[in-house]
Each structure stands twice: as C-alpha cells, then as structure tokens.
C-alpha positions in Angstrom: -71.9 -60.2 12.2 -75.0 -59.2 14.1 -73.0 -59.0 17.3 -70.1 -56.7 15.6 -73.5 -54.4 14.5 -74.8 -54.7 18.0 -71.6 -53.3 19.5 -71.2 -50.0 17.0 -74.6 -49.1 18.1 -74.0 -46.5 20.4 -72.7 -44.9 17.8 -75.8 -44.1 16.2 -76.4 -42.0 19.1 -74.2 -39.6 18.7 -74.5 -39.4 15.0 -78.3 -40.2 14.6 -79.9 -36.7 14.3 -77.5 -36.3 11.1 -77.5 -39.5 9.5 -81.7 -39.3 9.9 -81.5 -35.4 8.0 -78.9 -36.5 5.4 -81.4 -39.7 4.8 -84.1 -37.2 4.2 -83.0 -34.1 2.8 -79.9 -35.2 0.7 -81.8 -37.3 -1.9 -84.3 -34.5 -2.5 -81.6 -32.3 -3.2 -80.4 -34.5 -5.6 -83.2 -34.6 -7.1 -83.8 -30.8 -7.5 -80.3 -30.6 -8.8 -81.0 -33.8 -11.5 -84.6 -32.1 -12.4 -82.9 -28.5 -13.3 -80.3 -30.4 -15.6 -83.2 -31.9 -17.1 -85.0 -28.5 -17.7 -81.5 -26.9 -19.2 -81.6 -30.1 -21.5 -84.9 -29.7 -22.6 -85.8 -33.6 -21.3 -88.9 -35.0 -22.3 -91.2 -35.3 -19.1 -90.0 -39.2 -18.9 -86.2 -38.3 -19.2 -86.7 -35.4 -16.8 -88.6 -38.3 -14.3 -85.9 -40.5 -14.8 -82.7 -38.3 -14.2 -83.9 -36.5 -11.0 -85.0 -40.3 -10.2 -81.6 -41.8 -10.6 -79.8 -38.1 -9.1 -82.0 -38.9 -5.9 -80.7 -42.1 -5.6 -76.6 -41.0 -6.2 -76.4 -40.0 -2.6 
C-alpha cells in the first residue's frame, strides 16, 4: 500500500498549492457559514460552538 502511495506522489505536485488552500480555508468557511445559522437560530453560545465546530469539520 505504501508503495501504490509512493507512486501517485507526483501528483501532489501538480495539485499541491490547491489541496494545501482548500485544507486551510474551506473548513473556516464552514465554520462562518455553521456560526451565522447559529446566530439566525438564536443558539446558545455552546450550540453556536458546536455547530460551526461540526460545519468546519463537513468539508
């Protein structure tokens, strides 16, 4: 399995820049997105925590 990964790494080379702004930027828009719900919901401060916490991790 390790030598299957090995192989496809060159392939994070030409996708690399993306995957490494997706990894970063995605999750906090998701989280954004998960704490507005929770402000047009009227969430208590732990519900609003926890929704924009599990909308991060959705990506």
């Amino acid at each position: 399995m390790g030598l299957i990964a090995a192989d496809h790494l060159g392939g994070f080379h030409r996708s690399g820049l993306f995957i490494g702004v997706f990894a970063l930027l995605i999750p906090s828009a998701f989280a954004m997105i998960g704490r507005g719900f929770a402000i047009l919901t009227s969430l208590s401060l732990g519900g609003a925590i926890l929704l924009a916490t599990l909308a991060a991790t959705a990506s």
